[in-house]
PyMOL CGO cylinders between C-alpha atoms (Angstrom):
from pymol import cmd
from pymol.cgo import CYLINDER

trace = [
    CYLINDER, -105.68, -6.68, 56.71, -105.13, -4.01, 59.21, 0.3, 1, 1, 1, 1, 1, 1,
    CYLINDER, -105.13, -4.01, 59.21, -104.96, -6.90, 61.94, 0.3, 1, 1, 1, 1, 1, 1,
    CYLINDER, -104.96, -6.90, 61.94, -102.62, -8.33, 60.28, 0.3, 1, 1, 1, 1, 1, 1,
    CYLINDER, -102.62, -8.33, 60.28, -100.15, -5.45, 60.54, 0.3, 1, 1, 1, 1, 1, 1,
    CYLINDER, -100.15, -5.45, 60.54, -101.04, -4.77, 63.51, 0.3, 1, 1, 1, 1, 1, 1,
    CYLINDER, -101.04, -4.77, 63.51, -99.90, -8.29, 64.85, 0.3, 1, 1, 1, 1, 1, 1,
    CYLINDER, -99.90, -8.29, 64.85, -96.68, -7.48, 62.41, 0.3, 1, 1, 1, 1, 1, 1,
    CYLINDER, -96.68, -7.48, 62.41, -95.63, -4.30, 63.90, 0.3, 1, 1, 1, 1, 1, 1,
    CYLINDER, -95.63, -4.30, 63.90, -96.33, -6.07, 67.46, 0.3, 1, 1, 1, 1, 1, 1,
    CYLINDER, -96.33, -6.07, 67.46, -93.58, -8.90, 66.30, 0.3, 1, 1, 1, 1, 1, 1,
    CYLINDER, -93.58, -8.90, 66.30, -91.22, -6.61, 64.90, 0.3, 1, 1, 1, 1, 1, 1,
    CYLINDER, -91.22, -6.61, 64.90, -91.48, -4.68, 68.47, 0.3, 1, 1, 1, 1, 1, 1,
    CYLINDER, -91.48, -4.68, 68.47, -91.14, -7.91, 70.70, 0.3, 1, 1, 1, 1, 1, 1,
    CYLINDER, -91.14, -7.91, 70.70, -88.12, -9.10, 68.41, 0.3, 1, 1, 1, 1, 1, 1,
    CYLINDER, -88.12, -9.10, 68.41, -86.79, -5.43, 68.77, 0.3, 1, 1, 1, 1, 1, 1,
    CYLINDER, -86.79, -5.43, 68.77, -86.33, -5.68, 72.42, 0.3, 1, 1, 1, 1, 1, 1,
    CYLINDER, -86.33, -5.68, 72.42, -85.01, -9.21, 72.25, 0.3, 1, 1, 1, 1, 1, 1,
    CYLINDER, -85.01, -9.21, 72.25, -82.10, -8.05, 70.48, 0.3, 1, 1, 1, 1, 1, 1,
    CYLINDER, -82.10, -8.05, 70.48, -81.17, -5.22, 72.70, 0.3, 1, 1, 1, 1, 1, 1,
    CYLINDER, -81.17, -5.22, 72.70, -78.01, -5.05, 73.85, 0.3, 1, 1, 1, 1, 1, 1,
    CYLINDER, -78.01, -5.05, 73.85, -77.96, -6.63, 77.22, 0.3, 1, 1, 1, 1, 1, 1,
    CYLINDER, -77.96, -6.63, 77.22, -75.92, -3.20, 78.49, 0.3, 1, 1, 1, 1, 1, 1,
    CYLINDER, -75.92, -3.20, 78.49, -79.08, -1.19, 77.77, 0.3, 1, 1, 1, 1, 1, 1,
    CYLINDER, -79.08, -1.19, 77.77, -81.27, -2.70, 80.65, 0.3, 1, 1, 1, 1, 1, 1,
    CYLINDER, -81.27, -2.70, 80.65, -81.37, -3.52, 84.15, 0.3, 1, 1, 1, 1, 1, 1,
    CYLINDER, -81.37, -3.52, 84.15, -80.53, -7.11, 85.19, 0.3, 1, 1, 1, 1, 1, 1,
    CYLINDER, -80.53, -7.11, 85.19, -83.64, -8.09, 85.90, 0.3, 1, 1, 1, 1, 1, 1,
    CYLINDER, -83.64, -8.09, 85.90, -85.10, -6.39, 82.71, 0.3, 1, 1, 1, 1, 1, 1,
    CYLINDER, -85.10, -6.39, 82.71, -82.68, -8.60, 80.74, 0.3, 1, 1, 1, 1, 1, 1,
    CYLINDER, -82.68, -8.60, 80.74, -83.32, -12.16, 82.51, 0.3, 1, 1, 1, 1, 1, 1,
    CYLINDER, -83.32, -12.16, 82.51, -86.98, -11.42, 81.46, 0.3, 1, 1, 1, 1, 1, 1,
    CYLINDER, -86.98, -11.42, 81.46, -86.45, -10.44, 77.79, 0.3, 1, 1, 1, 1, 1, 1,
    CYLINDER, -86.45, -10.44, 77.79, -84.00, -13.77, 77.98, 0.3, 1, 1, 1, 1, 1, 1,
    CYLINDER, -84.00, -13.77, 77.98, -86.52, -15.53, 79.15, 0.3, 1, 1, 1, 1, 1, 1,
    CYLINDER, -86.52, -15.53, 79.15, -89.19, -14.28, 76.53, 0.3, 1, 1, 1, 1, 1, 1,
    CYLINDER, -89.19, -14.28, 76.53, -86.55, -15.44, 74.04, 0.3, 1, 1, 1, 1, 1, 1,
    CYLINDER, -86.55, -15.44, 74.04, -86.99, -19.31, 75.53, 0.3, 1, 1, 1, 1, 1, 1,
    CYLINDER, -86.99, -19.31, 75.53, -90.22, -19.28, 75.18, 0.3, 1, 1, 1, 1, 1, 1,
    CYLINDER, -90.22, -19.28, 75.18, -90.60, -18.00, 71.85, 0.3, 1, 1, 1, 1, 1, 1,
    CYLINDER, -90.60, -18.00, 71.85, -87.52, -20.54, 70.36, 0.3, 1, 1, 1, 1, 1, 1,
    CYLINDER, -87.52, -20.54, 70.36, -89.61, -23.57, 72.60, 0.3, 1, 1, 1, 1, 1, 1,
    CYLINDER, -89.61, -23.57, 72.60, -93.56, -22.58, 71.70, 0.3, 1, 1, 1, 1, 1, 1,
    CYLINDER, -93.56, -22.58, 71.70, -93.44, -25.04, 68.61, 0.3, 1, 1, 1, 1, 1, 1,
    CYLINDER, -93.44, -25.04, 68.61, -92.45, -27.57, 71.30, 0.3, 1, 1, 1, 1, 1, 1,
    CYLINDER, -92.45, -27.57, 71.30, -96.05, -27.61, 73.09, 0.3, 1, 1, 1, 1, 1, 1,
    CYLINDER, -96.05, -27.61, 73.09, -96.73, -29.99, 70.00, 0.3, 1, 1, 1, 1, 1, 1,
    CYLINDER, -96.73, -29.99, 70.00, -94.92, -33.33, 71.17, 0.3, 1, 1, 1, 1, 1, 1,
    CYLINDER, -94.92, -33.33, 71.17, -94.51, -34.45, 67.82, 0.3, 1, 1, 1, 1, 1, 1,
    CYLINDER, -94.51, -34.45, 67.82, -92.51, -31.36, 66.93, 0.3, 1, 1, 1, 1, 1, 1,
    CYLINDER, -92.51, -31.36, 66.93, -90.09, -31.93, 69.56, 0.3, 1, 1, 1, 1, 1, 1,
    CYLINDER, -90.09, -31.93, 69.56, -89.17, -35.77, 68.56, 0.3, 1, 1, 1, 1, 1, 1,
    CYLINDER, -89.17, -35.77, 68.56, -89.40, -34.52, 64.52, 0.3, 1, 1, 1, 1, 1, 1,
    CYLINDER, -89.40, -34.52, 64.52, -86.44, -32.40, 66.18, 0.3, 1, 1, 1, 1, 1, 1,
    CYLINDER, -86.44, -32.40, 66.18, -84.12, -35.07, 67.70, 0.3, 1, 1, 1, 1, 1, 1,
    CYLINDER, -84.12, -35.07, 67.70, -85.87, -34.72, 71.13, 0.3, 1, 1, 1, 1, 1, 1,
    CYLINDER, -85.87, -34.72, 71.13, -86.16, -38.46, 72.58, 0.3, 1, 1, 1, 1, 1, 1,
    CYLINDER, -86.16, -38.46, 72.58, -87.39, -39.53, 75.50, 0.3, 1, 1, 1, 1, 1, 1,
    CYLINDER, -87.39, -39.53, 75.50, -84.94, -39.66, 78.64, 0.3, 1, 1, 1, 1, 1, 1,
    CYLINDER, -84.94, -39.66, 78.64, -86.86, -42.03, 81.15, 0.3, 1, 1, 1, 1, 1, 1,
    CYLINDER, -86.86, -42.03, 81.15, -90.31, -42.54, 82.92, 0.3, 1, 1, 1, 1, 1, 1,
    CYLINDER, -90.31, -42.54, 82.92, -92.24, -39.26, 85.03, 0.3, 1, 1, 1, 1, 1, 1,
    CYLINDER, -92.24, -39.26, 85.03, -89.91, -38.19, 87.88, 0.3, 1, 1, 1, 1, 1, 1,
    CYLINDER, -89.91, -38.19, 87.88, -92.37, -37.11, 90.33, 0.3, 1, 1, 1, 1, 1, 1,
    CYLINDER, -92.37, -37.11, 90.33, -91.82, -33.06, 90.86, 0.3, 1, 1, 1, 1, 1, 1,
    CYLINDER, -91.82, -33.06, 90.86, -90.38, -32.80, 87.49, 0.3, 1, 1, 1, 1, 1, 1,
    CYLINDER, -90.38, -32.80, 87.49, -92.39, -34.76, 84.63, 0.3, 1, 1, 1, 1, 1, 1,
    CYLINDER, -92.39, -34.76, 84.63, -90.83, -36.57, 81.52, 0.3, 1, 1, 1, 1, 1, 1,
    CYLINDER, -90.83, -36.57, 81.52, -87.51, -35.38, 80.25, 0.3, 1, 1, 1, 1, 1, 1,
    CYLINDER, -87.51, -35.38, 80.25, -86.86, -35.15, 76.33, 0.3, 1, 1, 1, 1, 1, 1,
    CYLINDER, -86.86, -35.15, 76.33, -83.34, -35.05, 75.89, 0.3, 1, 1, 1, 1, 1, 1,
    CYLINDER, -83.34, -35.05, 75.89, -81.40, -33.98, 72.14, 0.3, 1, 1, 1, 1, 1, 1,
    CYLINDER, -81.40, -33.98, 72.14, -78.55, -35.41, 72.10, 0.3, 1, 1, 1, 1, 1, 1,
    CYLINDER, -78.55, -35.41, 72.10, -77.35, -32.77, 69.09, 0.3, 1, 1, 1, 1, 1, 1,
    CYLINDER, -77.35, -32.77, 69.09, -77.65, -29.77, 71.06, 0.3, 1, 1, 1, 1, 1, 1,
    CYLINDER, -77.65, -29.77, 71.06, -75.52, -31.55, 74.00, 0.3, 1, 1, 1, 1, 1, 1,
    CYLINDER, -75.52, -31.55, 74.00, -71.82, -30.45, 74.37, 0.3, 1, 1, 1, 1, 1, 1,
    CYLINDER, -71.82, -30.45, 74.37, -69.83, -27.42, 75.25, 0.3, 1, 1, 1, 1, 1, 1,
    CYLINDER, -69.83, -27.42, 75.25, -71.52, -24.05, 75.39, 0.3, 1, 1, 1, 1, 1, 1,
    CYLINDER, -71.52, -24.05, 75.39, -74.99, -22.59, 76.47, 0.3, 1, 1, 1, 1, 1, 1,
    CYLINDER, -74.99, -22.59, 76.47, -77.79, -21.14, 74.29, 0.3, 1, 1, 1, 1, 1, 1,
    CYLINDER, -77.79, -21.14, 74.29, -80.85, -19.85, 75.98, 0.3, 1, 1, 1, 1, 1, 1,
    CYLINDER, -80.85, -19.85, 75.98, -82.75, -20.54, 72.91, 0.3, 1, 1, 1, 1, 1, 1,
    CYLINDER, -82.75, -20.54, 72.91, -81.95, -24.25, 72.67, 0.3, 1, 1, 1, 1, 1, 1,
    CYLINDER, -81.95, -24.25, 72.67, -82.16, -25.93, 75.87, 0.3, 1, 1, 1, 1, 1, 1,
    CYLINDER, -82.16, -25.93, 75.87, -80.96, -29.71, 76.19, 0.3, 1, 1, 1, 1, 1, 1,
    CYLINDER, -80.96, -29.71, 76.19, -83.85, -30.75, 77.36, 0.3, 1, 1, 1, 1, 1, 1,
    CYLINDER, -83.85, -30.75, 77.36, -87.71, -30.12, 77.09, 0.3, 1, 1, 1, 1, 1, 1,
    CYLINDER, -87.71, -30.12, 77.09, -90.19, -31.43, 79.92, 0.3, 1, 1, 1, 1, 1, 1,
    CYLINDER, -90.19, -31.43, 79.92, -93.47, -32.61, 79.83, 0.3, 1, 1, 1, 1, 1, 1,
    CYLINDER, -93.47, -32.61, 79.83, -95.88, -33.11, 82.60, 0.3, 1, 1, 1, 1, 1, 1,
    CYLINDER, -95.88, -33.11, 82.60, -98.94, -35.55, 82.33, 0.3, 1, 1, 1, 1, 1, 1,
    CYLINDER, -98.94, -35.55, 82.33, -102.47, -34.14, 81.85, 0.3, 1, 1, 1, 1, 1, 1,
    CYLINDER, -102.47, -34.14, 81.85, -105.41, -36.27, 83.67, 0.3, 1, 1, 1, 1, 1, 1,
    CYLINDER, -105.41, -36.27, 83.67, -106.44, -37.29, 79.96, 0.3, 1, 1, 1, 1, 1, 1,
    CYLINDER, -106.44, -37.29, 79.96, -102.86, -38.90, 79.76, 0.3, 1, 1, 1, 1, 1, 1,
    CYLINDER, -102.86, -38.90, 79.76, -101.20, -36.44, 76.92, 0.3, 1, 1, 1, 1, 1, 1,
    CYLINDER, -101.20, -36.44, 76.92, -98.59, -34.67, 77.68, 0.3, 1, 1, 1, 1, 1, 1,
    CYLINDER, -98.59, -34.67, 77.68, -97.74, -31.25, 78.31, 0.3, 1, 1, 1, 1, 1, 1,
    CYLINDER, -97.74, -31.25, 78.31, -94.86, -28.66, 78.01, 0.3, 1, 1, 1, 1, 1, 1,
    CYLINDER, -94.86, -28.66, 78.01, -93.72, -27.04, 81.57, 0.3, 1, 1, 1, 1, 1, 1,
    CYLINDER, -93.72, -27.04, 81.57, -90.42, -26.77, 81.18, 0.3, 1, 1, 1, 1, 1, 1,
    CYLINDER, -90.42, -26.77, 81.18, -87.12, -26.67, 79.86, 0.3, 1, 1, 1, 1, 1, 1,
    CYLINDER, -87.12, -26.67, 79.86, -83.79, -27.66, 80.99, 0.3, 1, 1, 1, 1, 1, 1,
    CYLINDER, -83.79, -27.66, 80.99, -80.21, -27.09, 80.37, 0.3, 1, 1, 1, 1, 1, 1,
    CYLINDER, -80.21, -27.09, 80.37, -77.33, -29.41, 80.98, 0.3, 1, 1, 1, 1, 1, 1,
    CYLINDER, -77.33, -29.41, 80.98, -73.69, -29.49, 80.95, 0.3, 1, 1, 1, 1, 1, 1,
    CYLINDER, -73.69, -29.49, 80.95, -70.80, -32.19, 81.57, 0.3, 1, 1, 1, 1, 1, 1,
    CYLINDER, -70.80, -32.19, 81.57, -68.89, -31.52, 84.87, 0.3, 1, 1, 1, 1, 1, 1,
    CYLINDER, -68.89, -31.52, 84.87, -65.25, -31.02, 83.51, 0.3, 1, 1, 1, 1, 1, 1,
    CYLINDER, -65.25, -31.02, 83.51, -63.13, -32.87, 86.01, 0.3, 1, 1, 1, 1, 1, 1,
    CYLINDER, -63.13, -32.87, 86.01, -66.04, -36.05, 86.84, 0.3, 1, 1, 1, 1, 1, 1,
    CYLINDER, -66.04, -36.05, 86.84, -65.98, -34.95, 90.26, 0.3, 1, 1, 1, 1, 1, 1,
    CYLINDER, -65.98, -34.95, 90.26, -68.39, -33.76, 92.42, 0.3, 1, 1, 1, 1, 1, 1,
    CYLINDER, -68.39, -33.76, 92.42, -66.88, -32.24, 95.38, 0.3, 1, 1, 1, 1, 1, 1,
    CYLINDER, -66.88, -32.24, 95.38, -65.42, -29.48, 93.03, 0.3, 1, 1, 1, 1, 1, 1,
    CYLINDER, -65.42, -29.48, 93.03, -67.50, -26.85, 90.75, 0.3, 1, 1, 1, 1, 1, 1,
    CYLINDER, -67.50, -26.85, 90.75, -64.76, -24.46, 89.33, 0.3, 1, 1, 1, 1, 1, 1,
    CYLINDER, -64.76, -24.46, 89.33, -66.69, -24.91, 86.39, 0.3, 1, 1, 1, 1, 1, 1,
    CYLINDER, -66.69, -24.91, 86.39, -70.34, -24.46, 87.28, 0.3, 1, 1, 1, 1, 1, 1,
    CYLINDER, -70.34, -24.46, 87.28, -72.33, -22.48, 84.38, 0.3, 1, 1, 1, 1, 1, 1,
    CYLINDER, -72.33, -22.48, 84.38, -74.79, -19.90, 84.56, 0.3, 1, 1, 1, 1, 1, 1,
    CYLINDER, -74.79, -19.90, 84.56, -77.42, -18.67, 82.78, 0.3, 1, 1, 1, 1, 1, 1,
    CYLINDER, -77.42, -18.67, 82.78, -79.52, -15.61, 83.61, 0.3, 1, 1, 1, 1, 1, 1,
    CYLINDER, -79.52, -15.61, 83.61, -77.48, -15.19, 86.54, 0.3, 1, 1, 1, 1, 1, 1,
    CYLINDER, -77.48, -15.19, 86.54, -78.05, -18.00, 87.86, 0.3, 1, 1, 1, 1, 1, 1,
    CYLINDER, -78.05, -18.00, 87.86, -75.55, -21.15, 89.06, 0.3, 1, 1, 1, 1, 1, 1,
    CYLINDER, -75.55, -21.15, 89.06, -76.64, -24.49, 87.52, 0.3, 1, 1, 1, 1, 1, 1,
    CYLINDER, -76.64, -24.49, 87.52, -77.26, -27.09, 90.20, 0.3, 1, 1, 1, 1, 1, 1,
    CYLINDER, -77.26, -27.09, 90.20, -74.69, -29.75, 90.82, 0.3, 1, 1, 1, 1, 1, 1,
    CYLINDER, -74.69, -29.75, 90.82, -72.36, -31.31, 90.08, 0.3, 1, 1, 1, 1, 1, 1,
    CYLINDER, -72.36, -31.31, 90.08, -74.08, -34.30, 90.59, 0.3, 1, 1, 1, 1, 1, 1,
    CYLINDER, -74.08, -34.30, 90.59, -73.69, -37.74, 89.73, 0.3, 1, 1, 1, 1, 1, 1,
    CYLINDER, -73.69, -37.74, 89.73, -75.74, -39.23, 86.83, 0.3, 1, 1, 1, 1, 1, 1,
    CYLINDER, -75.74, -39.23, 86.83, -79.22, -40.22, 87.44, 0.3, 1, 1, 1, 1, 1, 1,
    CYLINDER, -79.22, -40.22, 87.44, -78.80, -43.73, 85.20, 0.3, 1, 1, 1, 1, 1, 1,
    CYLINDER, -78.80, -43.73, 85.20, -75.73, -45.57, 84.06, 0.3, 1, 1, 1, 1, 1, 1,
    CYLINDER, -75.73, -45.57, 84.06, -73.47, -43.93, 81.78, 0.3, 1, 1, 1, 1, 1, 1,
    CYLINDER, -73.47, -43.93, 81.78, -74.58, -40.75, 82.63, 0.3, 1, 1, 1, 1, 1, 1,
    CYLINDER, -74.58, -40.75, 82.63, -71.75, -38.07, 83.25, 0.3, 1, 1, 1, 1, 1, 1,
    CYLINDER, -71.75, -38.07, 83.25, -71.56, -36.12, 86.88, 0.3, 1, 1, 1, 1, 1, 1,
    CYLINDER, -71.56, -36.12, 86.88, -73.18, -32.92, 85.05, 0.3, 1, 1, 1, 1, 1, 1,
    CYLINDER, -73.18, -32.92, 85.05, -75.23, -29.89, 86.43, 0.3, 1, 1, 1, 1, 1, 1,
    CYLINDER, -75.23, -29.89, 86.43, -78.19, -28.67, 85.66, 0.3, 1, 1, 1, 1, 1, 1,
    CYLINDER, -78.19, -28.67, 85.66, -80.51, -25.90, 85.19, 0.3, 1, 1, 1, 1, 1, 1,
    CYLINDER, -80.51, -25.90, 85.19, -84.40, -26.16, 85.46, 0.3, 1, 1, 1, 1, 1, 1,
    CYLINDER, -84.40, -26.16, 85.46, -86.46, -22.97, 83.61, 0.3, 1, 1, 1, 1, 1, 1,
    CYLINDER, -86.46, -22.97, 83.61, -90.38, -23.58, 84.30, 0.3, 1, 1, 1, 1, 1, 1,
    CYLINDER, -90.38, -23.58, 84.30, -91.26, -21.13, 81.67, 0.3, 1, 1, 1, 1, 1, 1,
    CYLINDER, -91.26, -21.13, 81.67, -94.49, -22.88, 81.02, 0.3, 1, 1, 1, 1, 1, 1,
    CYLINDER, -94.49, -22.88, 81.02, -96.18, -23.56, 84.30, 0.3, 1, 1, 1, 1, 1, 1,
    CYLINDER, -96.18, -23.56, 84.30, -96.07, -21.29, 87.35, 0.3, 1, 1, 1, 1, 1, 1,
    CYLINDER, -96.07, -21.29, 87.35, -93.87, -23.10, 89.97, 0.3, 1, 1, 1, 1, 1, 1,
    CYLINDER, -93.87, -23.10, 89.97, -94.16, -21.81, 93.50, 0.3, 1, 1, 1, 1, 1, 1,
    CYLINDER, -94.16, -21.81, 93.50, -90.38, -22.67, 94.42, 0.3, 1, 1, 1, 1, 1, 1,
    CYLINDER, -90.38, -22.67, 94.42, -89.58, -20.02, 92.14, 0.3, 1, 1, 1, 1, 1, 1,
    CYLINDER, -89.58, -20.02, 92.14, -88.90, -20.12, 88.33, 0.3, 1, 1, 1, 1, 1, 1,
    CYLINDER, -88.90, -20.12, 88.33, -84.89, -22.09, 88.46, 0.3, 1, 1, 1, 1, 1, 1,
    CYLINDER, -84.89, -22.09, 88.46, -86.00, -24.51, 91.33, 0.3, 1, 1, 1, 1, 1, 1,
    CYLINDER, -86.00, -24.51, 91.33, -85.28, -28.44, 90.09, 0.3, 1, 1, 1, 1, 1, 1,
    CYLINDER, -85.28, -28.44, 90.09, -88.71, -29.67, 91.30, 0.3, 1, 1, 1, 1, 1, 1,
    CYLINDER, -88.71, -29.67, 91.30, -92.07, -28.17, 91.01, 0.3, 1, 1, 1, 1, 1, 1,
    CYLINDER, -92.07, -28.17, 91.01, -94.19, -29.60, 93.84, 0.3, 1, 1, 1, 1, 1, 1,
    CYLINDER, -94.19, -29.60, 93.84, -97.65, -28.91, 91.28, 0.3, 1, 1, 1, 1, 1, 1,
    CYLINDER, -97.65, -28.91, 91.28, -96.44, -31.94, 89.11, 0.3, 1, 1, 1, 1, 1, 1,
    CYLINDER, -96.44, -31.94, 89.11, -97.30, -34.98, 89.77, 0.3, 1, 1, 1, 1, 1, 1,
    CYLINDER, -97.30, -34.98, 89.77, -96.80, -38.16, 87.73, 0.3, 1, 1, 1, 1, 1, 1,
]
cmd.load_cgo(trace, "trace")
């Protein structure tokens, strides 16, 4: 019993600082606690089957550096949400399941064209990449934004490639 409230007063705490206004704390302080909230809305995900029960479906083979995508088509449109990121990505195991490392947000390019990016979005201070032009037919030039919040990557947390995957 007292365990129990122990591990409630620890949620309450953690949830607490998530909600703090983002004027309250340094930059950095804030990209972590923003980050925190990512992994806390995407833990459930580490269970495959709970990702596809939620509209996640798979977006093409292992891209070496990267893993398997899992794109929602719901959560896809105008506007950012830290909490639900486009896409989920999974890396192979040497058993052969799969594996959260990472999730990913993306956005249409407004004009098509990628030799402008007036309209480049951020999150956590950072610029998405692109634009760039689809990676299979009928996809929009979009950007991107990478978030390894699952597995360490060594070219730095927003990097698009993580050289420790491998497919």
């Amino acid at each position: 019993m007292k365990r129990t409230a122990v591990l409630a007063a620890a949620l309450v705490a953690l949830l607490g600082v998530l909600v703090a206004p983002a004027q309250a704390v340094p930059a950095g302080a804030q990209v972590g606690m923003d980050l925190a909230r990512v992994r806390l809305a995407t833990v459930h995900f580490h269970n495959l089957q709970t990702a596809l029960d939620a509209g996640y479906v798979p977006a093409g083979d292992c891209v070496p550096g990267m893993g398997f995508h899992y794109f929602n088509p719901a959560l896809a449109g105008p506007g950012l949400d830290v909490e639900r990121p486009e896409l989920l990505v999974y890396a192979p195991t040497p058993s052969g399941r799969l594996r959260l490392v990472a999730v990913e947000w993306f956005q249409v390019d407004a004009d098509g064209r990628t030799d402008t990016d007036f309209d480049r979005p951020f999150l956590f201070g950072v610029g998405f990449d692109g634009p760039m032009e689809g990676h299979e037919p009928g996809m929009p030039v979009h950007y991107d934004l990478h978030a390894w919040v699952w597995e360490h990557n060594p070219d730095g947390m927003f990097a698009a490639f993580n050289p420790g995957i491998v497919c």
